[in-house]
Structures are given as C-alpha cells and as structure tokens.
N, C-alpha and C positions, 0 to 999 in steps of 0.2 A: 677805440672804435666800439660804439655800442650796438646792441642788435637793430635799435629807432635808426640808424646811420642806412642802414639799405633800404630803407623806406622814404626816405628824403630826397625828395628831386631835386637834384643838383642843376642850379641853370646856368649856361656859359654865360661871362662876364662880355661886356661890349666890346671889348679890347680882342677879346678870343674871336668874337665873332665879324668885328671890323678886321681883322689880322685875314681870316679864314673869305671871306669877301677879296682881301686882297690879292689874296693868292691865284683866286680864280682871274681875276684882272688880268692880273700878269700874265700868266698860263693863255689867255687869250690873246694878248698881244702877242706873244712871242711865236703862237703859234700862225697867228698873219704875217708877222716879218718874216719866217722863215720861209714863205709860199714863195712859189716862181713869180717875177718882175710882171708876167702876164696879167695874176690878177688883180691890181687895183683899176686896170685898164678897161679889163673884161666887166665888172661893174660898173663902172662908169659909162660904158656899151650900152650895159643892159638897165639902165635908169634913164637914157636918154628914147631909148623906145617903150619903156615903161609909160614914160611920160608924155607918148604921143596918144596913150588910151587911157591911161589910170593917172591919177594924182597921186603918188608914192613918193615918203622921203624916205631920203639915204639911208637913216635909221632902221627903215624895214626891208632892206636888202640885207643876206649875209652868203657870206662866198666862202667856202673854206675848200682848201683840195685836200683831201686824207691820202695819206700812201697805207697800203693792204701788207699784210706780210712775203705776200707773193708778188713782189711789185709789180700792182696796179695801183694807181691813181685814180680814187673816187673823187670827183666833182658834185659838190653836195651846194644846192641856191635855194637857199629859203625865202620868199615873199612873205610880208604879211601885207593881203591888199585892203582896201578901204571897203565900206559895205556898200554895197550899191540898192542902196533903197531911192 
C-alpha cells in the first residue's frame, strides 16, 4: 500500500451495491409479514375512501406498525397524494 492508495476513491462495485439494495428489500418485506393480519385490511380500508376524494395508487399508501421499547405500538400511514393544480 502506497501513500497515492488513501487518496483514491474507491467506488463500490454493482454487485456490492445490488447485494446492499437487496437487503433492504428484504428487510422491508419481512418487516410487513411480521405485522398483525389487521394491516393489509386497514389499507385497503384506507385506499377505498382515499379514492372517494383523491386518485391515489396503492404504491403511495404505506402502513407499517413499529413496536416501542416500552410496548407501545406506533401506527406510522404515509400518503403521497397527487398535486392538485
């Protein structure tokens, strides 16, 4: 290793970065499968009255329940809605 070697920005390879992409996938599926049976329903609730005022697809619904250290369960619902121009 020469002293030129800490000066060289090293760039991560596709494989590191598709690898690192996937984990997050994962890590997001896993963490919807493990929610209570209630929330695929509770979306689908809340997209059906969505869609009696706004045009939203499913893609811009997201539901996740967090549990707290202190067991509490936070209900976290992100919309992204449409612009209304």
């Amino acid at each position: 290793m020469s002293i030129f070697d800490y000066f060289r920005k090293e760039e991560p390879s596709s494989a590191k970065l598709a690898k690192d992409r996937l984990k997050i996938v994962v890590a997001h599926e896993r963490s919807r499968r493990e929610g209570p049976d209630f929330l695929p329903d509770l979306e689908r609730d809340i997209l059906r009255v969505l869609a009696k005022y706004v045009e939203v697809d499913s893609d811009q619904v997201n539901i996740q329940l967090d549990n707290n250290v202190d067991n509490w369960q936070v209900l976290e619902l992100n919309i992204t809605l449409p612009n209304s121009n």
